[in-house]
ZAMARGU-4260 file (C-alpha; in steps of 0.2 Angstrom, whole numbers, plus 5000, padded with zeros to 4 digits):
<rodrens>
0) 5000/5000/5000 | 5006/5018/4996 | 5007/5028/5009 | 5005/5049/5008 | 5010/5063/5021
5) 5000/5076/5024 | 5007/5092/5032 | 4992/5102/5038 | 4994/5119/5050 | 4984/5123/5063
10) 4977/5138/5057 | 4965/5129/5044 | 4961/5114/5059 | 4958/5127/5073 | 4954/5144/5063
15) 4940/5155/5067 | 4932/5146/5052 | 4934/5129/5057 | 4919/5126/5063 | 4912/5106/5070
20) 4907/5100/5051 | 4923/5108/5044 | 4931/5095/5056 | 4921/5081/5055 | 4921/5081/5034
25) 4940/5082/5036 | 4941/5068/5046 | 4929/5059/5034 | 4940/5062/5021 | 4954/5055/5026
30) 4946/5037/5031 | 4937/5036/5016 | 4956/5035/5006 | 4965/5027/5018 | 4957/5012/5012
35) 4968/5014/4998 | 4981/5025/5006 | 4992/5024/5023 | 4990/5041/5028 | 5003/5051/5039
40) 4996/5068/5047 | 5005/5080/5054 | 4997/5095/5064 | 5003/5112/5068 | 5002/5121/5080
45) 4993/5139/5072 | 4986/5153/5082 | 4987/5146/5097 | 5007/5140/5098 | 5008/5156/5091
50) 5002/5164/5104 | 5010/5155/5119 | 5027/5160/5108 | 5024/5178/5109 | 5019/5178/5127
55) 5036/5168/5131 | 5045/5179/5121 | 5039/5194/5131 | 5044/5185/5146 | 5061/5184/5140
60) 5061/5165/5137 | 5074/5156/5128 | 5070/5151/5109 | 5073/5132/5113 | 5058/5133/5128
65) 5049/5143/5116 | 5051/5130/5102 | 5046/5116/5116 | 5027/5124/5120 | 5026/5127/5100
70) 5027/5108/5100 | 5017/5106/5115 | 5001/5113/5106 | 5005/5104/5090 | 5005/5087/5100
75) 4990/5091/5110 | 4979/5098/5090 | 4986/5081/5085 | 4977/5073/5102 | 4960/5081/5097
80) 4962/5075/5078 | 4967/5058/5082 | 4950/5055/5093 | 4939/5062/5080 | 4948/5050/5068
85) 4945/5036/5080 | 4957/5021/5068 | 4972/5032/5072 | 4985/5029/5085 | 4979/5034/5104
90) 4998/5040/5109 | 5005/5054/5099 | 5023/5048/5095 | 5037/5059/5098 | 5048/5057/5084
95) 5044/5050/5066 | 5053/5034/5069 | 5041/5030/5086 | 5029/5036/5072 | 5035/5021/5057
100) 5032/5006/5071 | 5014/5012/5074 | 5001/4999/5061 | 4987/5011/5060 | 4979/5016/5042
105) 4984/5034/5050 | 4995/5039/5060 | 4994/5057/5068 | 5007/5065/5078 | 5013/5084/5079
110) 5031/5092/5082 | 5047/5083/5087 | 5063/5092/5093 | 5065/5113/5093 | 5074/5119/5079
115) 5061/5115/5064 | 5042/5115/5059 | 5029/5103/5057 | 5034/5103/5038 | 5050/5096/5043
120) 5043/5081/5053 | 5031/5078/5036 | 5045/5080/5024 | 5055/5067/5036 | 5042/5053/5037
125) 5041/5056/5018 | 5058/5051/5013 | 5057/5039/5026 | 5040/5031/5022 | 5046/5033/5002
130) 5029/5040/5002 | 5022/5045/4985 | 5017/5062/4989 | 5019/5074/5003 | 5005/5088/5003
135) 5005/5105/5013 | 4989/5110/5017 | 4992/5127/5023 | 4979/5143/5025 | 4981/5152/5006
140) 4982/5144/4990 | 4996/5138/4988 | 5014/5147/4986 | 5013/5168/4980 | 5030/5178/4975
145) 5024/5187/4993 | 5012/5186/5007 | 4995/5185/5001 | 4985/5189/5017 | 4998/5207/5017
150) 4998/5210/4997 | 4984/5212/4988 | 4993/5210/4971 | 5001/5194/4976 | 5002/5179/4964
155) 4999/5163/4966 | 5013/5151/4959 | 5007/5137/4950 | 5022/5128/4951 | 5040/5131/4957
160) 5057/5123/4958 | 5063/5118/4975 | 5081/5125/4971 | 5074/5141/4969 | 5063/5140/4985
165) 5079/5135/4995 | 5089/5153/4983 | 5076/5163/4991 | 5073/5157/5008 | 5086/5146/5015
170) 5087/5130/5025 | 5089/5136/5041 | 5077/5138/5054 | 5075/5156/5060 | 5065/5158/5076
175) 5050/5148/5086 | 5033/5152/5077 | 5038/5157/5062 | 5023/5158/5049 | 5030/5155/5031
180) 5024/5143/5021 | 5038/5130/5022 | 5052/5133/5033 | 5070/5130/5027 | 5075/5113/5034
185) 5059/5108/5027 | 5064/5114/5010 | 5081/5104/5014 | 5072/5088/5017 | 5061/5089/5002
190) 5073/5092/4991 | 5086/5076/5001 | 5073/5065/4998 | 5063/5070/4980 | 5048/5066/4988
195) 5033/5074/4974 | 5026/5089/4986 | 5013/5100/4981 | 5006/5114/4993 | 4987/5117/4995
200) 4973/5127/5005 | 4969/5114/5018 | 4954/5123/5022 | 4947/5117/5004 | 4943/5099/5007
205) 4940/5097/4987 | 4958/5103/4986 | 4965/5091/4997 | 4955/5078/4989 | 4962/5081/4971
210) 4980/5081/4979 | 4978/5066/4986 | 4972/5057/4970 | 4985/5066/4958 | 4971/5077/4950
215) 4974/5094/4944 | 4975/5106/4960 | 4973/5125/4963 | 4990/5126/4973 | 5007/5125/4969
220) 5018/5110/4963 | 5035/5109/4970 | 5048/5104/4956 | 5062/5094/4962
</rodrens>
């Protein structure tokens, strides 16, 4: 069975907008195509890691403990996905190789170690599942040449090379909470491993749908 990785932020699972059905049609989804795929999902940590981050911050916390309570909300999203999923695993692993030895048809978990995103993890299990697609469901439409909820003239990037990604933003990891699309060591690991990635708006179910079964999508295909 081919497994997928699905990357998904907590701003689409636990935004304003997200309401009950939102959830529950999400979840839906999900069962229905792990009867044909083993699904991985990893869960940010959004506006609310966020927040905890920028409190610590103004209490003069450390980046590394400010890293840790990011990871401590992703885990405990993950907590709430996995129970509405109910085949998923109970325990939310701690690292992607505690994740491979779980048998479920999906496997939740959230952030790892300080020092990357929830991309990262994704982008991991991905080369290390050989998975056939990795998808970054994500709060905007995909990848713009700037931020689309600050620019009104932004434009949405139908497809771009991971090279140039990593020309333009990096591979390191720059502080606790940072909101870009994919962080750098994410971009590193994408590229390591080839894995087919694709970013989409997670809170379009339709568009997760289509990613999921290699149809045309309205995101953005990262070219290896």
């Amino acid at each position: 069975m081919d497994s997928i990785v699905i990357s998904i932020g907590g701003s689409v699972l636990l935004s304003d907008e997200a309401d009950v059905n939102f959830l529950v049609n999400f979840a839906k989804l999900l069962v229905k195509h792990s009867e044909k795929y083993r699904i991985f999902l990893i869960v940010g940590g959004g506006r609310i890691s966020r927040y905890y981050i920028k409190k610590g911050r103004e209490l003069n916390i450390k980046e590394d403990e400010l890293d840790k309570l990011g990871i401590a909300i992703t885990r405990v999203n993950a907590s709430l996905i996995t129970n509405l999923l109910k085949i998923s695993n109970n325990e939310i692993p701690s690292n992607t190789d505690d994740a491979l030895k779980l048998r479920n048809k999906i496997v939740v978990m959230g952030g790892t170690i300080p020092g990357h995103s929830t991309d990262f993890v994704g982008a991991e299990l991905a080369k290390k599942t050989h998975s056939s697609k990795f998808i970054i469901a994500t709060n905007v439409d995909g990848i713009y040449d700037k931020d689309p909820n600050k620019y009104s003239d932004a434009k949405q990037l139908k497809s771009v090379s991971i090279k140039d990604l990593i020309k333009q933003y990096g591979t390191n990891w720059n502080s606790a909470g940072s909101n870009v699309v994919v962080d750098g060591p994410a971009l590193k690991m994408i590229l390591d491993a080839e894995t087919p990635t694709v970013v989409i708006n997670g809170k379009k179910l339709d568009q997760l749908e289509k990613a999921i079964l290699n149809k045309p999508i309205n995101g953005t295909i990262i070219k290896i």
